[in-house]
N, C-alpha and C positions, 0 to 999 in steps of 0.2 A: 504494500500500500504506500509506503513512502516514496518509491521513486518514481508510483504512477502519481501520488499526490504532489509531487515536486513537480513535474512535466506541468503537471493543469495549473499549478501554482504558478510557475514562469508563464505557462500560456495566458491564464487570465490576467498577469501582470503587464503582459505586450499587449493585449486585448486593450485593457482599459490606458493605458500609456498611447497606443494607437488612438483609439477614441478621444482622447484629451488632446492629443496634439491636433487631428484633423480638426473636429469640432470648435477648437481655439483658433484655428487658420480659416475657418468659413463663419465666424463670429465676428471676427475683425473685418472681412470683408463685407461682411451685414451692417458694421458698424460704419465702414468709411461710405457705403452706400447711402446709406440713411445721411451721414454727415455731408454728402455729394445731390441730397435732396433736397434738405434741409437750406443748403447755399443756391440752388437752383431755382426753390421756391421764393426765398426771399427777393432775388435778384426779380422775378417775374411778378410779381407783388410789387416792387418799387417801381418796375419802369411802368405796369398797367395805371399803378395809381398816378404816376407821374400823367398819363397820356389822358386819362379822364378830367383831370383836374387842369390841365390844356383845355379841353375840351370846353371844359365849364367856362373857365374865362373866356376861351372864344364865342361863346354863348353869350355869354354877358356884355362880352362887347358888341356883339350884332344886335342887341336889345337897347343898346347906348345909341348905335347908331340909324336903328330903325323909328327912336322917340325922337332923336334930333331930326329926320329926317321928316317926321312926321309933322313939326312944329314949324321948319324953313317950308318945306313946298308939300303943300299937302296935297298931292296927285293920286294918293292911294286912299282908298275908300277905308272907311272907318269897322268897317264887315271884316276886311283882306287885314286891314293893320292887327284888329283885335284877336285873327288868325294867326297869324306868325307871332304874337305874343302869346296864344297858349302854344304854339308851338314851342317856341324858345324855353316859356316855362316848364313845358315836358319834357323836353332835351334835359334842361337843368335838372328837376326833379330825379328823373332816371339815372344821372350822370352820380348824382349824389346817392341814391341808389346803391348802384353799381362800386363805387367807394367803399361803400358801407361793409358792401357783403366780401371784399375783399380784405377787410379786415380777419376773414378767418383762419389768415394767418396767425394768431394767436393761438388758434386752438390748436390745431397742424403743429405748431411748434412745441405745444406740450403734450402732441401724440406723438412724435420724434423723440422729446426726450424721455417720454415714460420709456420706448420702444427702448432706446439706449441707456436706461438704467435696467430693463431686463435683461439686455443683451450681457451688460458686466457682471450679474448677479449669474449669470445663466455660465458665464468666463471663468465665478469662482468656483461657482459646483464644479466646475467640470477640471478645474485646477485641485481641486478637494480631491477627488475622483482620483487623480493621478496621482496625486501626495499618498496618498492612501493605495494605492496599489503597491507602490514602491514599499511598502512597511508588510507586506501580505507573505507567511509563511507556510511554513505546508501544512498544516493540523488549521488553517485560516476561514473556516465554517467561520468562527467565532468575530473574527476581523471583518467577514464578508457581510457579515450581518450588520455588526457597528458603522460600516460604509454606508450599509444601503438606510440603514435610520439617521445617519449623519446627513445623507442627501437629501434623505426624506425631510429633513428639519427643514434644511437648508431651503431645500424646496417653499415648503409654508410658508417661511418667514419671510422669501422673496415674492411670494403671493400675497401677502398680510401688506408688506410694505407698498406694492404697486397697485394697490387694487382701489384704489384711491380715485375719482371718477376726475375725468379733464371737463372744464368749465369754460365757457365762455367768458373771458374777461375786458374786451374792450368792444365788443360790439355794442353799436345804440340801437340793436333792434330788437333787443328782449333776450334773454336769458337762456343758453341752451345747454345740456349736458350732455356726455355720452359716458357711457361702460355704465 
């Protein structure tokens, strides 16, 4: 029994040392992904907000120049005028709209960082995992057992800590949650 217990003992030790290293090379790259998202989004958020808010002001000023225009020669009918003024005001309205719901970037940014505080939690188990193989002898039922309730802690507690709901924080159009 021991030297077939030693074989399995070295093999579950490569086993889970394989597991820990792969798993830690496709977490990091989960990780730079997410952080190659997260720079993406923002970048896409700045320039839309930037181009809305162009927008509005060009709005604004075709309404500057549609009253002045209205007051020096008044060639346009007061039907047509009062038409491109709710135009102009619906333009604006949606424009601000449009801003608004772009702010979801805030939530997006605390669903990235939750994702990436799982990700690190998820780096240590699996660094536990490895630590813990390397200490595994051949009579190791009893070690194997302490691993997998070690994980299993480990587990919960990084469930306990993230399960925490992301909230809307900067939108002005009501309140929303998710998880």
């Amino acid at each position: 029994m021991s030297a077939h217990s030693g074989s399995a003992t070295t093999e579950l030790q490569r086993l889970l040392d394989g597991v820990t290293q792969h798993g830690g090379a496709h977490l990091d790259e989960i990780g730079a992904d997410l952080a190659q998202t997260r720079l993406l989004l923002a970048v896409a958020i700045e320039r839309l907000g930037g181009c809305f808010q162009a927008i509005c002001a060009d709005t604004a000023r075709q309404r500057e120049v549609l009253m002045a225009a209205g007051t020096q020669a008044p060639t346009m009918s007061d039907d047509a005028r009062a038409t491109l003024l709710d135009c102009l005001s619906g333009i604006e309205n949606q424009t601000k709209a449009m801003v608004t719901a772009l702010q979801f970037e805030d939530m997006t940014g605390q669903l990235l960082a939750h994702a990436e505080r799982r990700l690190a939690g998820l780096r240590d188990m699996l660094a536990g995992l490895g630590a813990g193989a390397q200490t595994l002898t051949d009579g190791g039922e009893g070690e194997i057992e302490a691993m997998h309730e070690l994980l299993a802690a480990r587990s919960r507690e990084l469930s306990g800590a993230l399960s925490k709901s992301v909230g809307q924080r900067h939108l002005d159009s009501g309140d929303m949650e998710l998880f």
